[in-house]
N, CA and C atoms as a LAMMPS dump frame, in Angstrom:
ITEM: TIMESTEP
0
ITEM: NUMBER OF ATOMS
498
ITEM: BOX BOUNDS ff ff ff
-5.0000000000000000e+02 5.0000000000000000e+02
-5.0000000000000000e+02 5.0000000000000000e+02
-5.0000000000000000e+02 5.0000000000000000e+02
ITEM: ATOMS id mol type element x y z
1 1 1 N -6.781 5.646 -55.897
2 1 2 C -7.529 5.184 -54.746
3 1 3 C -6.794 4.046 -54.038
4 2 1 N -6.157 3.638 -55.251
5 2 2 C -5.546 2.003 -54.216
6 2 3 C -4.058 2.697 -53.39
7 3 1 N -3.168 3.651 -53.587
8 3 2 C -2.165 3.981 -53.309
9 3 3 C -3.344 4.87 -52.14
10 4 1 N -4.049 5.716 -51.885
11 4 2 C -4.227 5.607 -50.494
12 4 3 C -4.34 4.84 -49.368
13 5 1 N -5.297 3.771 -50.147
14 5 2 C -5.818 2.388 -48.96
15 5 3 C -4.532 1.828 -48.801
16 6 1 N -3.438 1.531 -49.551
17 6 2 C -1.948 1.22 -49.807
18 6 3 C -1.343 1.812 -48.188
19 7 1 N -1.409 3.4 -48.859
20 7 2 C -0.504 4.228 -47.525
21 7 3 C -1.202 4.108 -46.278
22 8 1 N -2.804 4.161 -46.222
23 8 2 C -3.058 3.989 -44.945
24 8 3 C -3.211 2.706 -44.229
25 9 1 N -2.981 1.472 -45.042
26 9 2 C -2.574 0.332 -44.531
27 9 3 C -1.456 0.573 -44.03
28 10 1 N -0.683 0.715 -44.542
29 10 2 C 0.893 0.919 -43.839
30 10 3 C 1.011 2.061 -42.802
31 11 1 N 0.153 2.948 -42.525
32 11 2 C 0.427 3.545 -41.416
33 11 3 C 0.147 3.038 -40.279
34 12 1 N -1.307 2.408 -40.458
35 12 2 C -2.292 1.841 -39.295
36 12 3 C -1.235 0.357 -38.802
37 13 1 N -0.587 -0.198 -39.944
38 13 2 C 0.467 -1.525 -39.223
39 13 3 C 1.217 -0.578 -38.348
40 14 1 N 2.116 0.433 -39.508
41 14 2 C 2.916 0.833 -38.811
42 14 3 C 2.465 1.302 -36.626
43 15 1 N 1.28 1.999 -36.724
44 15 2 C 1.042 2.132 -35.25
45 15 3 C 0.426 0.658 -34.511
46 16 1 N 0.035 0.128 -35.331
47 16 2 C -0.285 -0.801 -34.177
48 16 3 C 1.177 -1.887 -33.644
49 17 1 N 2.195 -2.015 -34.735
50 17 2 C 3.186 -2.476 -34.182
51 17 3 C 3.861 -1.853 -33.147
52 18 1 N 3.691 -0.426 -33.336
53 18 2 C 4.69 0.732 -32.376
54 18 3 C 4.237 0.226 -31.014
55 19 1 N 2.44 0.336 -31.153
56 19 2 C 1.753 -0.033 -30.226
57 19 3 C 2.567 -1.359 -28.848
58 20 1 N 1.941 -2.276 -30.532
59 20 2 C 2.656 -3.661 -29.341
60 20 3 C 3.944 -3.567 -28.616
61 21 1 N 5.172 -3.129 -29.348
62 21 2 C 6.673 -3.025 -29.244
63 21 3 C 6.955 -1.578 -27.643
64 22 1 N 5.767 -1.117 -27.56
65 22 2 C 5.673 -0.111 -26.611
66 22 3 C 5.038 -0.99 -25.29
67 23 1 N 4.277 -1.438 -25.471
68 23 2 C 3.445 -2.346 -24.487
69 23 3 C 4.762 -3.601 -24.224
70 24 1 N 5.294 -4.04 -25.074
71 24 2 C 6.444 -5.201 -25.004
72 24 3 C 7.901 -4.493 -23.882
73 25 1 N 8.139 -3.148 -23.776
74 25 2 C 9.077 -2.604 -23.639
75 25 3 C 8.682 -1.97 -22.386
76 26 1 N 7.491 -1.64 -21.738
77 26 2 C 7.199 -0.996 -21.206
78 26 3 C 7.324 -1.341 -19.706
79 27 1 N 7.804 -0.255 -18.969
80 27 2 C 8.107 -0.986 -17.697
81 27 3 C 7.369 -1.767 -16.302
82 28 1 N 8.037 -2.876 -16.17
83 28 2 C 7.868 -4.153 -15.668
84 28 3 C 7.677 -3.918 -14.261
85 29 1 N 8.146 -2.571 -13.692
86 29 2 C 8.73 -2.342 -12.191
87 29 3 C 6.871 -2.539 -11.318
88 30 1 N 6.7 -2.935 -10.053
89 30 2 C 5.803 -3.072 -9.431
90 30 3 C 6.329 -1.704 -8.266
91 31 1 N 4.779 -1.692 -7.345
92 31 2 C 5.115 -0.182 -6.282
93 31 3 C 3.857 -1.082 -5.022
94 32 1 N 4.45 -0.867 -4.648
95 32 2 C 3.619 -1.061 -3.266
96 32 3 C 2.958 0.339 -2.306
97 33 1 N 1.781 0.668 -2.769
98 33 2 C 1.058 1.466 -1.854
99 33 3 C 0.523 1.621 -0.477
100 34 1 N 0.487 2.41 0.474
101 34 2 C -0.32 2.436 1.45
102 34 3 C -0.634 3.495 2.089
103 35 1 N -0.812 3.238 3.427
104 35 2 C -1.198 4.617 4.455
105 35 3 C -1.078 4.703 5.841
106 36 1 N -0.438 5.187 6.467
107 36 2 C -0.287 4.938 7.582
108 36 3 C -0.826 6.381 8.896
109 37 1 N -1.642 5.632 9.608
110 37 2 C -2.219 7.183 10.373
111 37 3 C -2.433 6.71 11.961
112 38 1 N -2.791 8.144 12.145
113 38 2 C -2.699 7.614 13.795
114 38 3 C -4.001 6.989 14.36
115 39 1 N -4.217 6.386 15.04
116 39 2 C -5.514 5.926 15.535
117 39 3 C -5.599 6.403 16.903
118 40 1 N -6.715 7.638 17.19
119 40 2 C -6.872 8.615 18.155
120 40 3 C -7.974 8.215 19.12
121 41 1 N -8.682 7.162 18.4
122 41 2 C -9.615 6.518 19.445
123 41 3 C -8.973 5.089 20.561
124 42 1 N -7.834 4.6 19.652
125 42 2 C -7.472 3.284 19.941
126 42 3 C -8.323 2.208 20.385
127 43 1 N -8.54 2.227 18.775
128 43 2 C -9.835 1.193 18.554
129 43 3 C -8.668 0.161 17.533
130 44 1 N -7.847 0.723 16.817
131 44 2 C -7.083 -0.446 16.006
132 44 3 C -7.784 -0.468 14.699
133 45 1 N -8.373 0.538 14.246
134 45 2 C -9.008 0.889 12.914
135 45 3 C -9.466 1.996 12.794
136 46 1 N -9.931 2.575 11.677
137 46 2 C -9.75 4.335 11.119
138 46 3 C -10.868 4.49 11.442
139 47 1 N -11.21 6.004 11.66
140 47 2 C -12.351 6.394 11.773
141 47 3 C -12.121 7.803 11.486
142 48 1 N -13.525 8.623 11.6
143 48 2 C -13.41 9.93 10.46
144 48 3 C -12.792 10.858 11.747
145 49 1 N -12.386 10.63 12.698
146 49 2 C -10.978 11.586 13.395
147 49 3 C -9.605 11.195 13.755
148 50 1 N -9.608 9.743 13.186
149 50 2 C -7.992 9.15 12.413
150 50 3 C -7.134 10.348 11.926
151 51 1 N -5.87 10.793 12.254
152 51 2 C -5.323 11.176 11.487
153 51 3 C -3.872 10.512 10.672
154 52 1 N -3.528 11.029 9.078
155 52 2 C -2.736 10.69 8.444
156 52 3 C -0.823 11.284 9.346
157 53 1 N 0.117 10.051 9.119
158 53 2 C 0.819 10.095 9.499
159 53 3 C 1.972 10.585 8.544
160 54 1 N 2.742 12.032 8.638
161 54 2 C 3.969 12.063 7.385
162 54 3 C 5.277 11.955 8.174
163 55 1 N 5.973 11.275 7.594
164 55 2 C 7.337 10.9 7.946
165 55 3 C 7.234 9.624 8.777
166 56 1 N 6.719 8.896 8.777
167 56 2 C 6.408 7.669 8.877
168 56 3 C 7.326 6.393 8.394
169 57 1 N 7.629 5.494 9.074
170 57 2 C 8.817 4.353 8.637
171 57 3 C 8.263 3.563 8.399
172 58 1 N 7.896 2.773 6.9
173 58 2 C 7.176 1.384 6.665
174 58 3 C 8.345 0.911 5.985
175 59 1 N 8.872 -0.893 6.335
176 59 2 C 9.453 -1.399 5.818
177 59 3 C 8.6 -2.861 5.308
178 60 1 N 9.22 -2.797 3.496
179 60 2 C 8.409 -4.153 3.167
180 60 3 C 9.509 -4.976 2.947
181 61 1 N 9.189 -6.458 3.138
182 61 2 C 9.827 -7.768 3.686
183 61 3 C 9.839 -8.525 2.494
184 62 1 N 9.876 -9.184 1.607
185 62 2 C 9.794 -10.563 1.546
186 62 3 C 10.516 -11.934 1.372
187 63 1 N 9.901 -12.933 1.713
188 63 2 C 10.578 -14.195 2.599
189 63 3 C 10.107 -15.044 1.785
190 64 1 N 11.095 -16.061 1.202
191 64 2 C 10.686 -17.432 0.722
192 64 3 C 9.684 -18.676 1.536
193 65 1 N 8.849 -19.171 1.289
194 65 2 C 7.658 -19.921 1.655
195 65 3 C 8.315 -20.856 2.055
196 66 1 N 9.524 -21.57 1.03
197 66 2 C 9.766 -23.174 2.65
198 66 3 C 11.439 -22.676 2.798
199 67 1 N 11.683 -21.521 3.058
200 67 2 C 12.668 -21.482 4.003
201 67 3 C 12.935 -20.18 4.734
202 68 1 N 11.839 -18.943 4.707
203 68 2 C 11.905 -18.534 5.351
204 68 3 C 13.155 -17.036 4.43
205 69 1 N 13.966 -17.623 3.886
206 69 2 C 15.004 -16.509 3.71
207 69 3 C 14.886 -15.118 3.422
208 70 1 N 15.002 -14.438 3.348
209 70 2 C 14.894 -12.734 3.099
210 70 3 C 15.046 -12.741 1.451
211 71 1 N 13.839 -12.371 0.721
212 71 2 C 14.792 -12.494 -0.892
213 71 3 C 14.869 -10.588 -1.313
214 72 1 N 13.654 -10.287 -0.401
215 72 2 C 13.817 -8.375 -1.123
216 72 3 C 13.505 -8.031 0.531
217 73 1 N 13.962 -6.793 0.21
218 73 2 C 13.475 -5.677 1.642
219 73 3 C 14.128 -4.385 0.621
220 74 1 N 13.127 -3.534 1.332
221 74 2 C 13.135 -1.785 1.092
222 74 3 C 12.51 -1.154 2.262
223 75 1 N 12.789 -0.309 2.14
224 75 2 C 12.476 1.068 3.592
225 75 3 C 11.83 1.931 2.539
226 76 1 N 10.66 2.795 3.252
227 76 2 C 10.347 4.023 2.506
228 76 3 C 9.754 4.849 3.965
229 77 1 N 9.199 6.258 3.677
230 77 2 C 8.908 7.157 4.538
231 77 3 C 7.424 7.906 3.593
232 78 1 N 6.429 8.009 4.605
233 78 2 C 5.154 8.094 4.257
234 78 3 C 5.147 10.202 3.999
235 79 1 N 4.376 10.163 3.026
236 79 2 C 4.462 11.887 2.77
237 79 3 C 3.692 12.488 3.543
238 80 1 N 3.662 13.847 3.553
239 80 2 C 2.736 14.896 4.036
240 80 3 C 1.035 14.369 3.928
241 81 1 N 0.739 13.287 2.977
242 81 2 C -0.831 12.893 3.149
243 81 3 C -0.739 11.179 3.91
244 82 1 N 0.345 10.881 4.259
245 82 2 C 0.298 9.853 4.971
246 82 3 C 0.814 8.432 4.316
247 83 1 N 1.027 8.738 2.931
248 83 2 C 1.268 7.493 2.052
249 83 3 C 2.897 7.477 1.428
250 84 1 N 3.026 5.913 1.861
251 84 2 C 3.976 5.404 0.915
252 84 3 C 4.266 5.018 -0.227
253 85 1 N 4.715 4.5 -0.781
254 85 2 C 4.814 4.547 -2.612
255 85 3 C 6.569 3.608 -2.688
256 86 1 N 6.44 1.866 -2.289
257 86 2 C 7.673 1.631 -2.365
258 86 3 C 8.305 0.599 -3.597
259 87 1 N 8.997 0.893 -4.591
260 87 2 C 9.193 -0.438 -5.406
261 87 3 C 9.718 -1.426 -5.109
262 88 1 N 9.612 -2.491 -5.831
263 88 2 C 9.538 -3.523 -6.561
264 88 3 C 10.409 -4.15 -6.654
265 89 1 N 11.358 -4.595 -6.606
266 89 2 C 12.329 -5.341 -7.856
267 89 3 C 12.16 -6.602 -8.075
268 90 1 N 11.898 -7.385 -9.179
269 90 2 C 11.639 -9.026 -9.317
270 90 3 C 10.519 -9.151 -9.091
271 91 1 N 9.925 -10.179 -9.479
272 91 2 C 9.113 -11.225 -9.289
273 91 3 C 8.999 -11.684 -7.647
274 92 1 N 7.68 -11.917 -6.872
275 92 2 C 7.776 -12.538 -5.266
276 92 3 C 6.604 -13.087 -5.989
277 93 1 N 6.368 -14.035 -6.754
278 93 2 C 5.575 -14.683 -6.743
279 93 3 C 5.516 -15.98 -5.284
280 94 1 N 6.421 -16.968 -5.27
281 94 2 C 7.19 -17.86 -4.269
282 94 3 C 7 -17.376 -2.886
283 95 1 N 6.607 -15.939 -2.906
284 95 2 C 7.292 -15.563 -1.547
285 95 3 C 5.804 -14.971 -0.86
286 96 1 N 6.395 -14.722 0.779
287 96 2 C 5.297 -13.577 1.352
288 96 3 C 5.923 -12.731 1.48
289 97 1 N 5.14 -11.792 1.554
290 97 2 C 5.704 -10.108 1.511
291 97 3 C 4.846 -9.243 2.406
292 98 1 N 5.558 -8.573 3.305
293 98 2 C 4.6 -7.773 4.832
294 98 3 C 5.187 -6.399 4.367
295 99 1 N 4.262 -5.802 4.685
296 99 2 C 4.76 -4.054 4.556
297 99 3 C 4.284 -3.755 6.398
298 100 1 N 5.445 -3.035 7.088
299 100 2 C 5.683 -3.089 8.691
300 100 3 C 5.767 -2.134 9.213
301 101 1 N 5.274 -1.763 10.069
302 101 2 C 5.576 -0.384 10.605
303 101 3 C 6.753 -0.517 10.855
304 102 1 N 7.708 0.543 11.335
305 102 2 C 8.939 0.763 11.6
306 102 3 C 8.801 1.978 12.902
307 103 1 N 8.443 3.128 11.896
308 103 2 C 8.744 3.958 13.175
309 103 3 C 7.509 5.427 13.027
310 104 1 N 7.144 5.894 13.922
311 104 2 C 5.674 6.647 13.994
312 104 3 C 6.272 8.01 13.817
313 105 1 N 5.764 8.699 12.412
314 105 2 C 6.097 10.029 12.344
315 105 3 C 6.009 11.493 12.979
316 106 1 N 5.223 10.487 14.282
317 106 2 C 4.31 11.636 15.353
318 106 3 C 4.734 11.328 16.91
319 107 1 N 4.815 12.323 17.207
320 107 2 C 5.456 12.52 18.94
321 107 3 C 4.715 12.123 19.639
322 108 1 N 3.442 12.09 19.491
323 108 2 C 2.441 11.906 20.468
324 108 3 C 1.53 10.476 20
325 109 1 N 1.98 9.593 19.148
326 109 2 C 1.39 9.132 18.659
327 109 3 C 2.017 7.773 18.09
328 110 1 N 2.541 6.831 19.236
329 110 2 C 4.114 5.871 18.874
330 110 3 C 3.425 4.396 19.336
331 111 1 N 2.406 4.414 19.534
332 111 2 C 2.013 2.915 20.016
333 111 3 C 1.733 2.102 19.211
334 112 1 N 2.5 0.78 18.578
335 112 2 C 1.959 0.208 17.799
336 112 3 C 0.73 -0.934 18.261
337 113 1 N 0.198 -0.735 17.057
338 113 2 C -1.029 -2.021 16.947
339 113 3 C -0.798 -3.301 17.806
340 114 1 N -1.973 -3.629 18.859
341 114 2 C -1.732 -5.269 19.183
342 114 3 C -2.002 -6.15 18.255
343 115 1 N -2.83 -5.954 17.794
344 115 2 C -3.617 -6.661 16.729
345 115 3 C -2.903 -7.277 15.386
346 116 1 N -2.729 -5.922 15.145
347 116 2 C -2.007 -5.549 13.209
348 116 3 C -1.022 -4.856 13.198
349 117 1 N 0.313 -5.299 13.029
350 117 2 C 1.244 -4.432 12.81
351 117 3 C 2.156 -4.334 11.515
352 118 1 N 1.098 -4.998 10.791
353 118 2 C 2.239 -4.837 9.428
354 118 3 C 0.601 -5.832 8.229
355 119 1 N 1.264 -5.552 7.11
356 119 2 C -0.106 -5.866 6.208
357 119 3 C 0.476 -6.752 4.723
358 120 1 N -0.142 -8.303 4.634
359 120 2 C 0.614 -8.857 3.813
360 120 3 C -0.032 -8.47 2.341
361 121 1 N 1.199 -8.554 1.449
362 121 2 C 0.489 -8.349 0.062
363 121 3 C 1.025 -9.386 -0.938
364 122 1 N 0.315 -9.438 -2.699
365 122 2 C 0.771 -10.381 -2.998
366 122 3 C 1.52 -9.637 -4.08
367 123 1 N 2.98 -10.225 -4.31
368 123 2 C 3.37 -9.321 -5.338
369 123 3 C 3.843 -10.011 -6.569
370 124 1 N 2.877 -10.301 -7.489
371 124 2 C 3.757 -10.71 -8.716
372 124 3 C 2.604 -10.595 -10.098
373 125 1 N 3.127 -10.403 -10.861
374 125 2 C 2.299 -9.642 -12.277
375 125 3 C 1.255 -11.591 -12.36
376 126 1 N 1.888 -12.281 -12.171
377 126 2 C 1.2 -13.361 -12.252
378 126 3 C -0.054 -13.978 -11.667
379 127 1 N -1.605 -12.781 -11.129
380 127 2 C -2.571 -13.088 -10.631
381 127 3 C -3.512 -12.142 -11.176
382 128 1 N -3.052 -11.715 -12.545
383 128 2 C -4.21 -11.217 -13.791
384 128 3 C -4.666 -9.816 -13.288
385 129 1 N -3.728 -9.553 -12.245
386 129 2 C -3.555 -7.492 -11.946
387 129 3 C -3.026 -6.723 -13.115
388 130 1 N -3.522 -6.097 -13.596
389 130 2 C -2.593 -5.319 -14.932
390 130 3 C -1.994 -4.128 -14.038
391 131 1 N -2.332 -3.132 -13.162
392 131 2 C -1.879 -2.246 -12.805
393 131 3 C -0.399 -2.58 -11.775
394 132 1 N 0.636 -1.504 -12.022
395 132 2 C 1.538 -1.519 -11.621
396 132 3 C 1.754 -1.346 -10.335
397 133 1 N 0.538 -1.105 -9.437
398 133 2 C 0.486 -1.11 -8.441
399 133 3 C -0.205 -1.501 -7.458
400 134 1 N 0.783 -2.202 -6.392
401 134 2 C -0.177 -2.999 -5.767
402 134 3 C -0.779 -2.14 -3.962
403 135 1 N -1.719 -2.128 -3.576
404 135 2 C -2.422 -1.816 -2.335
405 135 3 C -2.605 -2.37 -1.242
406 136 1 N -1.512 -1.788 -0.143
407 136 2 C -1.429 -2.189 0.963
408 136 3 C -2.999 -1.836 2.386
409 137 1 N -3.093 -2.881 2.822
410 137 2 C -3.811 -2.317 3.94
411 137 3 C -3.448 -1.062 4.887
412 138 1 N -4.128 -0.268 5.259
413 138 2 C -3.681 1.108 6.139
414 138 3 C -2.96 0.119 7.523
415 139 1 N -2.012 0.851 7.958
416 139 2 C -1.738 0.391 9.046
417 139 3 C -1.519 1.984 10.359
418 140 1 N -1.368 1.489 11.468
419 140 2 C -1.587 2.771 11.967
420 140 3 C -0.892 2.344 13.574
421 141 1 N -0.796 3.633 14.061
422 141 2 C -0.3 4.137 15.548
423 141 3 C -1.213 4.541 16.188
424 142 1 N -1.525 4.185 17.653
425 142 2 C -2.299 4.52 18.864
426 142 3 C -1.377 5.848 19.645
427 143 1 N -2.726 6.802 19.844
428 143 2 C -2.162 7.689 20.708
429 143 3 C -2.261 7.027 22.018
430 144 1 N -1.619 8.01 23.353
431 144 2 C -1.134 7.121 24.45
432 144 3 C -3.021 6.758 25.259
433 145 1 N -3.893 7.951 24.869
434 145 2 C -4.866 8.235 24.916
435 145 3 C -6.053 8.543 24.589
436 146 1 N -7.09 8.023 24.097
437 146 2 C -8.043 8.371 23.615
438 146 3 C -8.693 9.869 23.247
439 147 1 N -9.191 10.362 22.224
440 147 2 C -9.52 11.779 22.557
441 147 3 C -10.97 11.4 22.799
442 148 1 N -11.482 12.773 23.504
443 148 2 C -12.22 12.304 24.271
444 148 3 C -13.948 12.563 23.079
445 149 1 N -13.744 13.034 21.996
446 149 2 C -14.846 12.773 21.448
447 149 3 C -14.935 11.407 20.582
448 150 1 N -14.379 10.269 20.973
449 150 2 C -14.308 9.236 20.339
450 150 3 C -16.019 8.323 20.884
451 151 1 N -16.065 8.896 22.151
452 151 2 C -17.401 7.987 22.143
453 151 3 C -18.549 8.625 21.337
454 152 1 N -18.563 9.811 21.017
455 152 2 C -19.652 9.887 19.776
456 152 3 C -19.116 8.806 18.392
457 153 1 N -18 9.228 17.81
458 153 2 C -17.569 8.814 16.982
459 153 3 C -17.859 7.018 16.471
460 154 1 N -17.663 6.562 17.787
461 154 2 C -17.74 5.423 17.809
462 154 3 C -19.715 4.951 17.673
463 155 1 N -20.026 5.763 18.835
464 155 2 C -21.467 5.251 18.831
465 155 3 C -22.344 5.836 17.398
466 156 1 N -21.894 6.862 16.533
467 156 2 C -22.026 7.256 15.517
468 156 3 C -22.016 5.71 14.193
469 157 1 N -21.122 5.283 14.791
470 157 2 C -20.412 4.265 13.535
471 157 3 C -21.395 2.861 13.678
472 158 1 N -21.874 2.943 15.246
473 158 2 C -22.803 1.846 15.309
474 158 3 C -22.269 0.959 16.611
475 159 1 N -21.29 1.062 17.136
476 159 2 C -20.485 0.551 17.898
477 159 3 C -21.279 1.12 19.542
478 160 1 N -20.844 -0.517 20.596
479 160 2 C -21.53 0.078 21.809
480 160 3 C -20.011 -0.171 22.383
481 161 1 N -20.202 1.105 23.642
482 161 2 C -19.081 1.093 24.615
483 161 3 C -18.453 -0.094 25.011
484 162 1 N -18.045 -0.964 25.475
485 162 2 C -17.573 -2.268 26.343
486 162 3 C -16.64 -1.536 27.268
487 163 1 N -15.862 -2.35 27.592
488 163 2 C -14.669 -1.92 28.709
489 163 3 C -13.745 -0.912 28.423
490 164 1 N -13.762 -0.318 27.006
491 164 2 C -12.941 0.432 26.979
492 164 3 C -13.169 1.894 27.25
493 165 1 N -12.104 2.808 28.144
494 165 2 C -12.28 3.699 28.601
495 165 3 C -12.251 4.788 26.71
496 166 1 N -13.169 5.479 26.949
497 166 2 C -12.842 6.264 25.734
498 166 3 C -13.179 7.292 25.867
């Protein structure tokens, strides 16, 4: 009886060390998520006839806090459902970091945001996030024109007309 409790002590160390030494080893890399779509009402926020943008140019930035310098940049291109997926490298705790539009995957659909044109995030394992990935705000492109069922859409959502032609 004791040479079982024996062996299955030593198995159960044995996995829970594997455990830790797996969790110790395991990779460090961060990803920056988002979405980028067109905004068909040009309202400057999504709504349920928003569409998703693929082939899309988001570039993320980041810049040291008292001087400004460039410490990372990457380019990525948004897929067939509209999203990017860009890594990581290092630590930006120190730093700010913008994920930017670049360039609109759609012909008809190239106006950037007055408002919002890029979405800051915070990137460093050091603010008690366990997941490897961090979530960008949607950012998006104005068509040249409104479609024209946007004033339901809008008055649907709760919203009253003002000056804008829609």
């Amino acid at each position: 009886m004791a040479r079982i409790f024996t062996f299955t002590a030593i198995i159960a160390s044995a996995l829970c060390f594997s455990s830790f030494l797996n969790f110790a080893l395991a990779s460090t890399a961060l990803y920056v998520e988002g979405r980028v779509y067109c905004d068909t009402c040009r309202v400057e926020f999504e709504t349920k006839i928003s569409e998703l943008i693929s082939g899309a140019t988001v570039k993320l930035e980041c810049k040291n806090r008292e001087n400004n310098t460039l410490t990372y940049a990457v380019e990525g291109v948004t897929d067939v459902k509209g999203v990017y997926r860009l890594p990581v490298e290092g630590d930006h705790e120190e730093d700010i970091c913008e994920v930017r539009l670049m360039k609109s995957g759609m012909a008809d659909c190239t106006e950037p945001f007055k408002s919002a044109d890029r979405a800051r995030i915070l990137l460093t394992k050091n603010v008690g996030v366990v997941q490897p990935t961090r979530y960008a705000n949607p950012l998006g492109f104005m068509k040249k024109e409104a479609y024209p069922e946007c004033r339901n859409v809008l008055k649907d959502m709760g919203f009253v007309p003002l000056d804008v032609e829609v």
